[in-house]
C-alpha positions as CSV (number, residue, x, y, z in Angstrom):
1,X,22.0,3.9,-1.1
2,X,24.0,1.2,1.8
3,X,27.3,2.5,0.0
4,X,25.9,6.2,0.8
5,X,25.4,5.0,4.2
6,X,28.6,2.9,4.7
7,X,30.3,6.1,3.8
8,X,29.0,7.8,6.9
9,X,30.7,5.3,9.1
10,X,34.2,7.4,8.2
11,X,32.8,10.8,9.0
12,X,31.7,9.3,12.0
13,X,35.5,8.1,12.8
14,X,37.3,10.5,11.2
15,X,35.4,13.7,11.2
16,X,33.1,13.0,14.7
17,X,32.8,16.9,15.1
18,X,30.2,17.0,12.0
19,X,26.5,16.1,11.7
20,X,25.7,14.3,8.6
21,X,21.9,13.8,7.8
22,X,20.7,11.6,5.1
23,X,17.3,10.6,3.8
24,X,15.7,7.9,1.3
25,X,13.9,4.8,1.3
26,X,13.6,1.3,2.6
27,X,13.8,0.1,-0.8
28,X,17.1,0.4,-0.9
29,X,18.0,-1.2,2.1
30,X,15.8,-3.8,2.4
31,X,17.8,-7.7,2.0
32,X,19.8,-6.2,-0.1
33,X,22.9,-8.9,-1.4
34,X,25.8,-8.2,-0.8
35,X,26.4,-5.0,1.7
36,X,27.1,-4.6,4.8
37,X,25.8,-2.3,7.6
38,X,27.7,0.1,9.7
39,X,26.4,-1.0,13.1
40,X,27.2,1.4,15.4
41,X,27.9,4.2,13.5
42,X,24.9,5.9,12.0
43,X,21.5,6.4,14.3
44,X,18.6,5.8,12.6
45,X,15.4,7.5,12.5
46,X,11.7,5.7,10.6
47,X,9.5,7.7,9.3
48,X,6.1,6.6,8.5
49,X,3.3,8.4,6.6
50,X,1.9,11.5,8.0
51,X,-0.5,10.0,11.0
52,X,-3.8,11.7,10.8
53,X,-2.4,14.3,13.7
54,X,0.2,15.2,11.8
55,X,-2.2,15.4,8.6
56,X,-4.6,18.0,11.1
57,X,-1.5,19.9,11.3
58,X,-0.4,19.7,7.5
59,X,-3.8,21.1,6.6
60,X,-3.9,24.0,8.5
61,X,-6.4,22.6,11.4
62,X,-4.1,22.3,14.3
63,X,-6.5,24.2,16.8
64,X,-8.3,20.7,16.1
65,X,-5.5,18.6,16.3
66,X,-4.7,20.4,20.0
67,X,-8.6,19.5,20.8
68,X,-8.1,15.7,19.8
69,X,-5.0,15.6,22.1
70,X,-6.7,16.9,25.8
71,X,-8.8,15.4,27.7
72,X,-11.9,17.2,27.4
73,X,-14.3,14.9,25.7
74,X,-17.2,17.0,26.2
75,X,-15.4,19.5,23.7
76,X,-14.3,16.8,21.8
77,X,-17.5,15.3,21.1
78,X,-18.9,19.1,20.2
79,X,-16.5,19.3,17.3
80,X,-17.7,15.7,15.8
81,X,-19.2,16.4,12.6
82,X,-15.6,18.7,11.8
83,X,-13.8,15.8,13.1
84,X,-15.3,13.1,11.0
85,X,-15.1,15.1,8.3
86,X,-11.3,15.6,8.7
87,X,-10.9,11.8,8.9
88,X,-13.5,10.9,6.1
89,X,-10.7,12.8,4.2
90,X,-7.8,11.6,5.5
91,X,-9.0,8.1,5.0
92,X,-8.7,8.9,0.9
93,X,-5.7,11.5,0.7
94,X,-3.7,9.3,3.7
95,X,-0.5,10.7,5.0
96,X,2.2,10.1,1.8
97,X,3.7,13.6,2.4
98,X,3.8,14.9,-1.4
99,X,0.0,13.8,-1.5
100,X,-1.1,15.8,1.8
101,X,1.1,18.6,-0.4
102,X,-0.9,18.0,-3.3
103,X,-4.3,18.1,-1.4
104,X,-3.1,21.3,0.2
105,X,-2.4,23.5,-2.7
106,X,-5.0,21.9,-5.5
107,X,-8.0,20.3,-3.0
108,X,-8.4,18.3,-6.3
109,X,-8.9,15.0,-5.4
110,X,-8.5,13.9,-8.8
111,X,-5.0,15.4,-8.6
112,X,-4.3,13.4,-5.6
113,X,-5.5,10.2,-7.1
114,X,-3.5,11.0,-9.7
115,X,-0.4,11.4,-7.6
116,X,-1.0,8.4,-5.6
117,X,-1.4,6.1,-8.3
118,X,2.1,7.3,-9.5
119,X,3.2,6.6,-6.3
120,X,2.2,2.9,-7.0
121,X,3.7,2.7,-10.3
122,X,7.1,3.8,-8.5
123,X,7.2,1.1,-6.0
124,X,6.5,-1.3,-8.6
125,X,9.2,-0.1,-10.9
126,X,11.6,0.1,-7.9
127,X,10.7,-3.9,-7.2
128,X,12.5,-4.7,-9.8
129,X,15.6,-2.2,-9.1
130,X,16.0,-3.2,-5.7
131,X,14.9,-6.9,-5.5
132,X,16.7,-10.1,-5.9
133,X,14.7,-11.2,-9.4
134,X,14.1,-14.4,-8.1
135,X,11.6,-13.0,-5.3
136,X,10.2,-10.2,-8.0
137,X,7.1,-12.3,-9.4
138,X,6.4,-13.7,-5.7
139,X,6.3,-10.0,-4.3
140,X,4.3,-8.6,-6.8
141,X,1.5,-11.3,-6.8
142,X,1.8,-10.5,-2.6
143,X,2.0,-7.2,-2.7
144,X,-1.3,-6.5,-5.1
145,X,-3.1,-9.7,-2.6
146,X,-3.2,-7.0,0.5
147,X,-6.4,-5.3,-0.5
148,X,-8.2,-8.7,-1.0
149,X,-7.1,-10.1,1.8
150,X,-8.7,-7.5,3.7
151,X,-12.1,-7.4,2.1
152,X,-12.7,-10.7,3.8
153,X,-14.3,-10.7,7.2
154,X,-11.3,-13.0,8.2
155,X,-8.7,-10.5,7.3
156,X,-5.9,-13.3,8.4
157,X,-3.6,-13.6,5.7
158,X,-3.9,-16.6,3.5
159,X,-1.3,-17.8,1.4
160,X,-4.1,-19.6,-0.7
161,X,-5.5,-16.2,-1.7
162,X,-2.5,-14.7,-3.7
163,X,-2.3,-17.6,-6.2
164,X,-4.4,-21.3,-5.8
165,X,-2.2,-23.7,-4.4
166,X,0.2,-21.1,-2.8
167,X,2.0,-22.3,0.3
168,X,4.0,-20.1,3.1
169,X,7.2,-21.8,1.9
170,X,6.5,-20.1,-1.5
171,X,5.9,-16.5,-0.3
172,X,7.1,-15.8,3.1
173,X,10.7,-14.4,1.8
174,X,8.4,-11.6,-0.5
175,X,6.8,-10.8,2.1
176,X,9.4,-10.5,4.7
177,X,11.2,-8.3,1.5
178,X,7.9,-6.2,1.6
179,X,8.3,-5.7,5.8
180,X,12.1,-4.8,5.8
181,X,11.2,-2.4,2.6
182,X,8.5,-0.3,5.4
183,X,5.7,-1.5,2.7
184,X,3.4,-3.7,4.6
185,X,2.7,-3.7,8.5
186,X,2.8,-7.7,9.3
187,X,0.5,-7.9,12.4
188,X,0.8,-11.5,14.2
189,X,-1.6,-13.5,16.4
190,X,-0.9,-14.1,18.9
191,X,-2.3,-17.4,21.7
192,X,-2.7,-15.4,25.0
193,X,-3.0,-12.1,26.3
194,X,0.1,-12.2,28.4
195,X,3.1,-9.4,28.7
196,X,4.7,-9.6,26.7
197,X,2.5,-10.0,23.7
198,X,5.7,-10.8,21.4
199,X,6.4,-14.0,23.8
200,X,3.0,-15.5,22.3
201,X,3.4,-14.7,19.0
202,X,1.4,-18.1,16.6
203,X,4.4,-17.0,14.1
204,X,2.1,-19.0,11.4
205,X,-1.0,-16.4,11.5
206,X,-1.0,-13.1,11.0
207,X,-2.7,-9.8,8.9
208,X,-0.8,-7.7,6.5
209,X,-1.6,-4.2,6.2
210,X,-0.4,-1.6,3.8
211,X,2.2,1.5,4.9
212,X,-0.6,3.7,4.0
213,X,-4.4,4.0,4.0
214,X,-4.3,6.4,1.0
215,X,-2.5,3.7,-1.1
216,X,-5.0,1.3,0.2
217,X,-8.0,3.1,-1.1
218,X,-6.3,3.2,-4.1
219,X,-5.7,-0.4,-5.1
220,X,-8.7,-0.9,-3.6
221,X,-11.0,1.3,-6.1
222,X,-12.7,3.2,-3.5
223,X,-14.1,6.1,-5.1
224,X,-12.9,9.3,-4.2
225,X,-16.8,10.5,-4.8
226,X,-18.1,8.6,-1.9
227,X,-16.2,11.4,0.7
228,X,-19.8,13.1,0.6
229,X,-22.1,10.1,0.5
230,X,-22.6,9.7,4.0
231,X,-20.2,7.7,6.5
232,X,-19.8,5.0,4.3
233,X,-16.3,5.2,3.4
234,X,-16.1,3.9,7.2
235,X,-17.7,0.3,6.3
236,X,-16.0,0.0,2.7
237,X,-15.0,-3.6,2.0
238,X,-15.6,-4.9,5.6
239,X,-14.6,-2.0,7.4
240,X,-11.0,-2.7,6.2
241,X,-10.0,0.8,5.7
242,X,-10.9,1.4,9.4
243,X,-8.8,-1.1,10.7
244,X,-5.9,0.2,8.3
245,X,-6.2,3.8,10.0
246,X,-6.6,2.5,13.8
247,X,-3.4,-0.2,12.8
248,X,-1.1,2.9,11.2
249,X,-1.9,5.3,13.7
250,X,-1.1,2.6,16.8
251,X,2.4,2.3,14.6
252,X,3.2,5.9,14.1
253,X,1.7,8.3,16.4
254,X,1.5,5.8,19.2
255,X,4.6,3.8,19.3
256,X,3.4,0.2,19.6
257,X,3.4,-2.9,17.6
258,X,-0.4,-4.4,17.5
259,X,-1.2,-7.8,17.8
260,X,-4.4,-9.6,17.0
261,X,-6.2,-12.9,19.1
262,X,-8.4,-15.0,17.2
263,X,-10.2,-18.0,19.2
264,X,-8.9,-21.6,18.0
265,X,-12.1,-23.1,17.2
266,X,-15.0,-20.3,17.4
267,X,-15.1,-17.0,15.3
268,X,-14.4,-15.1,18.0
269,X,-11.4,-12.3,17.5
270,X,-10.3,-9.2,19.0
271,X,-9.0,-7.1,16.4
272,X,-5.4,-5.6,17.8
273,X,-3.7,-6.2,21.1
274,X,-1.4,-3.7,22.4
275,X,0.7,-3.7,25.3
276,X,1.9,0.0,27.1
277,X,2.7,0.5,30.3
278,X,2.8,-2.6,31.7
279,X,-0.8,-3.5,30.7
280,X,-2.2,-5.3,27.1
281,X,-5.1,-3.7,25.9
282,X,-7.7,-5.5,23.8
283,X,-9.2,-3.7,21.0
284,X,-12.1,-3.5,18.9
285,X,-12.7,-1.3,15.8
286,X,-16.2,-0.5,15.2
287,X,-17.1,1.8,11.9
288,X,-19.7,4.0,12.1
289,X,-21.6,4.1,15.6
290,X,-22.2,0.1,15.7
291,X,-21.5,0.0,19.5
292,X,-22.3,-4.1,19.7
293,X,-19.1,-5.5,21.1
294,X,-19.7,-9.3,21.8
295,X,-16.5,-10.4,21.1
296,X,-14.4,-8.1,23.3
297,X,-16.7,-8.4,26.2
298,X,-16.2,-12.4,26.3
299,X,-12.6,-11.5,25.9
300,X,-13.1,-9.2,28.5
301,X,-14.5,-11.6,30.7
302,X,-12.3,-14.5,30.1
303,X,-9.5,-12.3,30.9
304,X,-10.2,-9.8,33.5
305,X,-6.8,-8.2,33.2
306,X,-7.0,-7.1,30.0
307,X,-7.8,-3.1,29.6
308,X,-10.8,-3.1,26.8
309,X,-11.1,-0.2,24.4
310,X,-13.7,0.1,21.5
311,X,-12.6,2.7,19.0
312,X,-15.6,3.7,17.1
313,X,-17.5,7.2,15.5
314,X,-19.5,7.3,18.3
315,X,-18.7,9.6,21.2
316,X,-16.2,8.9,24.2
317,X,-17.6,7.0,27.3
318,X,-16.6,5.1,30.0
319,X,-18.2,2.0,31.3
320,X,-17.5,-0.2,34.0
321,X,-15.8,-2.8,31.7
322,X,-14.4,-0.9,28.5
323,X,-13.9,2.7,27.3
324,X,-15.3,4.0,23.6
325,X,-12.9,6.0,22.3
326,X,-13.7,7.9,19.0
327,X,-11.7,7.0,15.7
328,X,-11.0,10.3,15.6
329,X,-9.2,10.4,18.8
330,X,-7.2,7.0,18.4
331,X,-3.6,8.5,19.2
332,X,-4.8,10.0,22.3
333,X,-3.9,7.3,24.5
334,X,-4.8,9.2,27.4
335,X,-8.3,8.3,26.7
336,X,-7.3,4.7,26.7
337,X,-6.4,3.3,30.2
């Protein structure tokens, strides 16, 4: 793959009048020994998993995708039982773009588990292609963690929880593998509110998230079934899937790299910080319609400059001190601010 890539450098020189595309994954790329990178010469473009507006439009419902991008929330909140059950869906078929493709033309969820758990198989087959073989053990053990990490209610990742006795020393390189391969999202803490968030990074605590929230389902058992039991895909294993879809969607559709706070000696925590536009948004995910929002209003409080945003099912509203936004509607940041 990086000599495909090097290659392009001499088109670029010697043949500057012809546009050369080429695709493929991270995998390839990521640490690899022994290659260089021609800086300068090729632009690059990441693509992430379909984000769930892109997955309205794969599925043939963009006259809802259109709604979930204006800003009429009376209309909106018309259309909320066909909204949830859009992202009830998306939450199990997630945005791998052969899966969507699979969903599409069979609406066999069986087929799409299926296809995702193939999916799985590949990466871990490709770990061994790609990877230096003295990080392979270390980045499987961390890679196969991510779903038990976040069924606690402290979804901070803990070394101790791939393997007793783990330090960071022993499994930071996997996991920075696991980043540069676009596999895991690594979402810091960060010590203050301030712009800009990436000046306050802790650098020692952090949450790890999966590309996808397809793939999560997937290593996490959830059963496909459970799509018509109710909203209670929203709340499976500590509302972890929920904060998977509101962290992919804030990466892909909206551009920006969250961050989370966590209170040095309470239990306190916001769940992502963002910063656009100048200003850092606090947010809270909610599944289902629990509107209770103690932590983010003593966040709030503590730090008036902070724009607070509860994403939730329940519909939009505005108070005097936060917005509700629904889940539905999380890349619509025109709801936000």
């Amino acid at each position: 793959m990086l000599r495909a890539i090097t290659a392009l450098k001499y088109f670029c020189e010697e043949f500057p009048a012809y546009a050369v595309a080429a695709a493929g994954s991270l995998l390839g790329l990521s640490a690899h020994e022994g290659s260089g990178y021609p800086v300068g010469k090729v632009e690059t473009l990441n693509l992430h998993p379909l984000s769930f507006r892109e997955y309205l439009d794969a599925t043939g419902d963009r006259p809802l995708r259109l709604l979930l991008d204006s800003r009429d929330t009376q209309t909106i909140a018309a259309f909320s039982e066909r909204e949830v059950l859009a992202l009830k869906t998306y939450y199990l078929v997630g945005g791998m773009p052969a899966v969507v493709n699979e969903y599409v033309e069979s609406e066999d969820f069986a087929q799409v588990r299926a296809l995702q758990n193939q999916i799985l198989e590949d990466y871990t087959r490709d770990f061994a292609k790609h990877m230096p073989m003295r990080l392979l053990p270390k980045a499987l053990d961390a890679w196969h963690s991510v779903p038990a990490h976040l069924s606690h209610e402290n979804k901070k990742f803990v070394f101790g929880r791939i393997r007793e006795g783990a330090r960071a020393k022993d499994f930071e390189d996997a996991l920075i593998w696991l980043q540069q391969a676009g596999l895991i999202s690594r979402v810091p803490r960060v010590k203050k509110p301030a712009l800009p968030l990436s000046a306050y990074d802790d650098h020692k605590a952090f949450k790890v998230f999966l590309l996808d929230i397809g793939l999560l389902g997937v290593m996490s058992g959830v059963d496909a079934a459970s799509i018509v039991q109710g909203s209670g895909i929203f709340t499976e294993f500590k509302g972890a899937l929920t904060e998977q879809y509101v962290c992919q969607q804030l990466i892909s559709d909206c551009g920006v790299g969250p961050y989370y706070w966590s209170a040095e000696s309470s239990t306190g925590e916001i769940d992502f910080l963002a910063q656009d536009q100048g200003a850092v948004y606090a947010m809270e995910v909610k599944a289902e319609e629990n509107l209770r929002a103690k932590s983010l209003r003593a966040f709030k409080q503590a730090n008036p400059q902070v724009k607070a945003v509860r994403f939730s099912l329940s519909p939009y509203r505005q108070q005097d001190w936060m917005r509700n936004v629904p889940l539905y509607a999380v890349a619509n940041k025109g709801l936000w601010g």
